[in-house]
FIFIKE-132674 format. One record per residue (C-alpha): residue in three letters; x negated, y, z. Coordinates in steps of 0.001 Angstrom, whole numbers, plus 500000, padded with zeros to 6 digits. Each point is the difference from the previous one (the first is absolute). Layout:
N
AlaXYZ ...
! end
This chain:
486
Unk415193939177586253 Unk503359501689499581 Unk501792501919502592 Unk503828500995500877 Unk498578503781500157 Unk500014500341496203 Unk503028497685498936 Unk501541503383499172 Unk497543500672497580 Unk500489496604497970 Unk503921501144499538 Unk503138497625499865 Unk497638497234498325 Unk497604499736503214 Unk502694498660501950 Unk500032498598503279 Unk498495500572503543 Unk496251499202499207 Unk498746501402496735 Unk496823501497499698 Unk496873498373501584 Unk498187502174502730 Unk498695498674502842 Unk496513500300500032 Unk497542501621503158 Unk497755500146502419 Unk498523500609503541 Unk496915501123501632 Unk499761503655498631 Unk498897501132503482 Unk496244500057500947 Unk500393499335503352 Unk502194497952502839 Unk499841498130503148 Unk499661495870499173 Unk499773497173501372 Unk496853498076499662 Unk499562496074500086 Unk497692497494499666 Unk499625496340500109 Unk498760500689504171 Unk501916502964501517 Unk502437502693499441 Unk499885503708500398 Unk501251503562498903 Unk498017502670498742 Unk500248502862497800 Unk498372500171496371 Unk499182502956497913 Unk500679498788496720 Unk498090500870496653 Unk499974498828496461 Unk497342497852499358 Unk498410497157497474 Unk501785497524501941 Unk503097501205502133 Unk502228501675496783 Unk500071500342496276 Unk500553503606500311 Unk503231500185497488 Unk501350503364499989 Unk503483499093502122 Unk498111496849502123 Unk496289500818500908 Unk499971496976502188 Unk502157498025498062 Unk498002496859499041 Unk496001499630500720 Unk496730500254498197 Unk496843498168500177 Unk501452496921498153 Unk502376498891497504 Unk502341497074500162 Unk500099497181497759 Unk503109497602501471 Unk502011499687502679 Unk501569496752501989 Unk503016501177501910 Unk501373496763502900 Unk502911501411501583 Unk502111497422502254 Unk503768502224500016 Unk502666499816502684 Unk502436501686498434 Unk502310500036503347 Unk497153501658502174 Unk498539502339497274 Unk496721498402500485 Unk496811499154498197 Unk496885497309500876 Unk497545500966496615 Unk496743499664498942 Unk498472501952497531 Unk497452499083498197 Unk497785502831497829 Unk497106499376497445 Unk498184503351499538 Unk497159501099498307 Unk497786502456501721 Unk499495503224498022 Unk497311501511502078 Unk498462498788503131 Unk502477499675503391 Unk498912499631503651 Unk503871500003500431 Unk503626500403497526 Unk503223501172500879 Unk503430498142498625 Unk503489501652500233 Unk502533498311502483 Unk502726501620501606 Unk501173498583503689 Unk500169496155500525 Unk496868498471502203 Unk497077498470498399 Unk498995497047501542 Unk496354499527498381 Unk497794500763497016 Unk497208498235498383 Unk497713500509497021 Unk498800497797497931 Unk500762497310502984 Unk498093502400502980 Unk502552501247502571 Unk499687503938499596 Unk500682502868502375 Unk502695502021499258 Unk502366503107501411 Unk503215501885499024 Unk500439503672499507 Unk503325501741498248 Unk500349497752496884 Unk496317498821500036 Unk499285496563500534 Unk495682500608500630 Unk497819496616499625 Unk496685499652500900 Unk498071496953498499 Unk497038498225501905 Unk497833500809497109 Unk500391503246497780 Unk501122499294496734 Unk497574500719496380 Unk501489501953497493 Unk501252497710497336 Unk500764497446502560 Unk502952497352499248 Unk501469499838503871 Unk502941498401501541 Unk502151500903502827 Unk502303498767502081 Unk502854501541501989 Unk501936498024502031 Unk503390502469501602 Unk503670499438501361 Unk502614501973501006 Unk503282502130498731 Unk499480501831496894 Unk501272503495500073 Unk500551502193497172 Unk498082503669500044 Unk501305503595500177 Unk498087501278496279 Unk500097503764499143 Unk500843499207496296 Unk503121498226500456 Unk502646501794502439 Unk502826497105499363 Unk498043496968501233 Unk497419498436502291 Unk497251498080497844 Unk499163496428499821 Unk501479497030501946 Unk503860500285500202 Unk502597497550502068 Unk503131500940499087 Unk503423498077499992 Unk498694496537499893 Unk497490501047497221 Unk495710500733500088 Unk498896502167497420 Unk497214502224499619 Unk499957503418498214 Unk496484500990500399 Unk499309502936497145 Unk497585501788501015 Unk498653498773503741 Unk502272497636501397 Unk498112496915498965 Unk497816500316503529 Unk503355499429501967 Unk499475496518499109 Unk496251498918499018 Unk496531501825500042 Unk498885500997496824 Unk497767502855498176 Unk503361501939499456 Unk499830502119496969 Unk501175499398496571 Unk495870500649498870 Unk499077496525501030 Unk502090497699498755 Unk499678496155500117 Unk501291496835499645 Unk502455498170502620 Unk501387497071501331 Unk502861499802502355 Unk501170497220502043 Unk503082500382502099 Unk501430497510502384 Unk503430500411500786 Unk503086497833502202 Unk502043497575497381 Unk502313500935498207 Unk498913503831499299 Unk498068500664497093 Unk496963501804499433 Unk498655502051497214 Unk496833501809499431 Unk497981501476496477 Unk498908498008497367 Unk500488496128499449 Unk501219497630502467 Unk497057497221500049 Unk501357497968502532 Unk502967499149502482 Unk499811497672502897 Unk502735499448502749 Unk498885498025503326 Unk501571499608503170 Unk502988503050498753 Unk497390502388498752 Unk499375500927496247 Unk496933501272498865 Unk499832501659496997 Unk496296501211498460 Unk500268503050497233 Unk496739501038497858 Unk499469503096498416 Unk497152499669497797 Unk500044503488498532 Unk498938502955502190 Unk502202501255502263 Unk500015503290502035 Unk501109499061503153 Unk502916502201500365 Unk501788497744497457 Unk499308496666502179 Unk503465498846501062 Unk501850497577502379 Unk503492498764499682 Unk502122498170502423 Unk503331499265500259 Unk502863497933498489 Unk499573500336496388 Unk500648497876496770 Unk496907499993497614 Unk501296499781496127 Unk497661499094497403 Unk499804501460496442 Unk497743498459497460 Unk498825501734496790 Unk498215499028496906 Unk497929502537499545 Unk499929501965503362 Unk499471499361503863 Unk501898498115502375 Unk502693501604501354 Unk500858499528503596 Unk502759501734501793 Unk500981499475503804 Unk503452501274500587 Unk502386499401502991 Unk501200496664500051 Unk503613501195500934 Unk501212502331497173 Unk497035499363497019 Unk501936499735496988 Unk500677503895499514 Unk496522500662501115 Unk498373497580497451 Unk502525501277497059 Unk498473503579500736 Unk496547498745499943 Unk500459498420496479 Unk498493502753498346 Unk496395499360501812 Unk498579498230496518 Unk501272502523497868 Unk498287502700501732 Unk496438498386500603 Unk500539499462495975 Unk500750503309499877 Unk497101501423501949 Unk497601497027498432 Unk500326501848496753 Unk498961503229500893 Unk497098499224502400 Unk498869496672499300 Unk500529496300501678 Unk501708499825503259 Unk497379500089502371 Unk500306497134502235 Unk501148496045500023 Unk503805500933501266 Unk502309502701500899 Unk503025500098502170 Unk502244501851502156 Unk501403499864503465 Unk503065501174501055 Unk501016500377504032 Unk503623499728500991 Unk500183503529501241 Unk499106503629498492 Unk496380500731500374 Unk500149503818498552 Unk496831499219497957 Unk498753497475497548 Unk496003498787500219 Unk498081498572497193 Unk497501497219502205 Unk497801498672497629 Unk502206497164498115 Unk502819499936502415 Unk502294503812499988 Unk502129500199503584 Unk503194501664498855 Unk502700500689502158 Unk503988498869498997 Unk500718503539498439 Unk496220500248497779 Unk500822497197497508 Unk501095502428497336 Unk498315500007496740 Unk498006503505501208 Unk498601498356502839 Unk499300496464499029 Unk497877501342496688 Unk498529502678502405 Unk498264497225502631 Unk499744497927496445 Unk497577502520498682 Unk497988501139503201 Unk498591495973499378 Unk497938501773497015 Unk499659503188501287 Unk499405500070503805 Unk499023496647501109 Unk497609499182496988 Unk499556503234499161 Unk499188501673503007 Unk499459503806501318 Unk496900500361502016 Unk501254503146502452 Unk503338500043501476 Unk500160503704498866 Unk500732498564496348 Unk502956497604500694 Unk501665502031496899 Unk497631497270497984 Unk502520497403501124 Unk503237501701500648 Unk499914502516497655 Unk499483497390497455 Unk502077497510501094 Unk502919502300499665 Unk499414501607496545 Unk498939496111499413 Unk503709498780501342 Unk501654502807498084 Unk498396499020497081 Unk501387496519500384 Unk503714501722501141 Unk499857502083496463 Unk498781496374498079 Unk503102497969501662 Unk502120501779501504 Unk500862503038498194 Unk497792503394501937 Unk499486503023497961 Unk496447500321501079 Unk499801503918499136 Unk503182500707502058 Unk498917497926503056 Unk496294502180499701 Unk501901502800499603 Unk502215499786503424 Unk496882498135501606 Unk498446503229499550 Unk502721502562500669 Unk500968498581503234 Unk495602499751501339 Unk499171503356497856 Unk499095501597503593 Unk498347496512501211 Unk496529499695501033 Unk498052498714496732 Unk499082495729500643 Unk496205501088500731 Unk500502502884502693 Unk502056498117502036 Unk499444499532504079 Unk499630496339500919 Unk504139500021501745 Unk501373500777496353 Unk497450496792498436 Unk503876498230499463 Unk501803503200498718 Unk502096501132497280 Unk497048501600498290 Unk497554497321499849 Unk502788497478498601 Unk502005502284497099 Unk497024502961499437 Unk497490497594499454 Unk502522498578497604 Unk500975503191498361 Unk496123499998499888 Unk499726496955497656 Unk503266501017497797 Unk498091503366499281 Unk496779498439499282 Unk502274497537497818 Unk502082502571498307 Unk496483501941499196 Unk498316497300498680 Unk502281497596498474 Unk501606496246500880 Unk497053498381498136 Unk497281502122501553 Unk501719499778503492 Unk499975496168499866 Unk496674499787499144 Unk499109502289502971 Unk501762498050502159 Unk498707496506499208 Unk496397501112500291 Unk500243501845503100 Unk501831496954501110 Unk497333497157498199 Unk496957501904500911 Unk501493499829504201 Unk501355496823500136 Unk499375497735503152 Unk498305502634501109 Unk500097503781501147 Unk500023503257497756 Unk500588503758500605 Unk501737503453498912 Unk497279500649498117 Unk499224497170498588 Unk503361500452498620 Unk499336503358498630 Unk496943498537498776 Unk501899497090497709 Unk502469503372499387 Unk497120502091498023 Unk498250497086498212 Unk503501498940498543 Unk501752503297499616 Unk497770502464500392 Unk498817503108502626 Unk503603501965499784 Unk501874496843500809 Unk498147499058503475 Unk500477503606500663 Unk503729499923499624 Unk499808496930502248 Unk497683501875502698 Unk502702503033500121 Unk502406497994500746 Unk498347497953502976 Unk498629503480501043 Unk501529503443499386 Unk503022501275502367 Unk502734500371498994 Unk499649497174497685 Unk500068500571495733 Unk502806500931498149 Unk500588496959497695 Unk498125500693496555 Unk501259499603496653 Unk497940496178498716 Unk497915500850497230 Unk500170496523498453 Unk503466498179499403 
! end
């Protein structure tokens, strides 16, 4: 994600209102609050004393309770039924699950909106509500390596949530001027469906949104069908890659989809506003040119199509949902569009397993986007490094950072003077091949600092992954080193 916070750090070339990606966070860091319990029978208030456990959090360093163990999820089936006018939702969710130990009872993440019933595997099942917690109770307890399915049927008026991480904006479900959108990085994603809500368990998806004639919906991956009946359109999107499900996305509004077909690459599909498109489609020309870009250093585009989505007002950020990037009018710059270009590789295939090391995504994506700035667009890489550096010498280092500075300056343009040291140290041909393999050895799936570090010493050697640790570590950060390779 990229964020207005650090446009000053991209200089005259990152310009606009929405430049640098960073909206990413979470709830539920307290242990304990009064909730309100339901179940399919009654309705009461009581207070819980909460504690991390196998099946109510993850335990991620910023978001113990963010998502759930006990299982892991293999797809979801998202039903939502929009009126855009109200701001309401009648869904269904539909969650296959494998059991990874045995469960009297699992917890899902959902924020607000009432749930109107809950089955598994076809049996109605008890369940209740406390904080973010959505608990369910099966009539029989579930084996460990059990395949399950369940069921949650919910209503109501999505609201976006108050996240420590990310100061300038409520998560999740948006309804602003006309226009749904959701902007879910990290937690937001339970203001609109229930879901094991951590980046660790990823799955795959598919999305069906109903909406009044003649607005348009849009959601990740490819459109598989489109029906209209009685002034309705339903539109059914697939993602058959795993997803995490802060990337899961719903658009709504007035919007003109434009179609780019290529040879030898994905499908291209922008949605733009129907009223002024033609300046915002000549600005997202370059979108082929940069997966081609990015294709050659990492490997094949990761997914069946790519495309951007532009609302007719300033957002202040830009997201990267898995095949679909929300940008606002002033983010389609080249910076920014090759920035949520890039997270596709790293971030949403490859993707961090603790919220503590978003500088995996953003901290690539930037020295990633620079990289593609210095290829096409004429950035002295050593001089941007160099000012990067000057301005965030004093700057908490990417991996001692406190969960509100996750969308910082720091993580974003240290963890890219990070890679530009490492790169300058080792050399272009070394760097690359560092960079593909961390990438190959991660993707579709999840992958670590030190896994990093790891790919780091086996390809360069002890002294390199120890630059890279200082870096990520020491306060203040490294003076910039002299490379030892050209």
């Amino acid at each position: 994600m990229i964020v207005v916070l650090v446009v000053a750090l991209c200089g005259g070339a990152c310009s606009g209102t929405d430049d640098v990606s960073v909206a990413e966070s979470t709830i539920n860091t307290t242990t304990t609050g009064a909730t309100t319990t339901t179940t399919s029978t009654t309705t009461s208030t009581t207070t819980v004393s909460r504690e991390v456990s196998a099946v109510n959090g993850l335990g991620d360093s910023f978001y113990p309770y963010l998502g759930n163990g006990g299982y892991n999820v293999l797809h979801y089936e998202i039903e939502l039924d929009i009126d855009p006018d109200a701001n309401t939702i009648q869904a269904l969710t539909t969650i296959t699950a494998r059991a990874t130990q045995e469960l009297s009872e699992f917890n899902l993440d959902l924020s607000g909106l009432t749930v109107r019933g809950v089955t598994v595997d076809g049996a109605e099942a008890e369940h209740s509500r406390y904080d973010n917690e959505l608990v369910v109770v099966p009539v029989d307890p579930l084996a460990a390596g059990a395949e399950f399915v369940t069921e949650v049927g919910y209503s109501g008026s999505p609201e976006p949530i108050s996240d420590p991480a990310v100061s300038f904006l409520e998560l999740g479900w948006h309804n602003t001027e006309g226009v749904i959108f959701t902007a879910s990085q990290p937690s937001g994603s339970m203001s609109w469906f229930p879901s094991n809500n951590h980046p660790a368990d990823k799955a795959t998806f598919e999305i069906r949104l109903t909406v009044p004639e003649p607005l348009t919906a849009a959601s990740n991956g490819i459109l598989v069908e489109e029906t209209s009946v009685d002034g309705y359109t339903t539109t059914t999107w697939r993602m058959d890659h795993p997803m995490a499900t802060y990337l899961a996305a719903v658009y709504v509004g007035d919007f003109e989809r434009v179609e780019t077909d290529q040879p030898d690459g994905p499908l291209i599909r922008d949605y733009v506003p129907r009223a002024d498109s033609d300046e915002i489609v000549e600005a997202l020309r370059i979108t082929p040119q940069v997966i081609r870009f990015y294709e050659a250093l990492l490997g094949p585009y990761p997914y069946d199509v790519y495309g951007s989505i532009v609302m007719p007002f300033n957002l202040g950020f830009a997201l990267e949902n898995q095949t679909l990037s929300v940008h606002g009018r002033g983010s389609i710059n080249p910076f920014t569009v090759s920035h949520e270009i890039v997270h596709q590789w790293i971030g949403n295939s490859s993707t961090l397993n603790d919220w503590r090391e978003i500088w995996l995504h953003e901290g690539f994506a930037t020295y990633l986007s620079a990289m593609y700035m210095a290829e096409y667009h004429g950035w002295n890489l050593d001089q941007r490094a160099a000012e990067w550096h000057r301005q965030l010498a004093d700057a908490e280092p990417p991996l001692e950072i406190e969960i509100t500075e996750m969308f910082g300056a720091s993580v974003y343009f240290i963890g890219a003077v990070t890679l530009h040291t490492l790169r300058r140290f080792v050399g272009d041909s070394v760097f690359a091949e560092i960079l593909r393999t961390h990438y190959q050895r991660s993707d579709h799936a999840n992958t670590t600092t030190a896994a990093f570090l790891d790919v780091v010493t086996e390809l360069a050697g002890r002294e390199a992954a120890d630059l890279v640790e200082s870096w990520l570590h020491e306060v203040p950060v490294p003076e910039p080193v002299d490379p030892e390779v050209e």
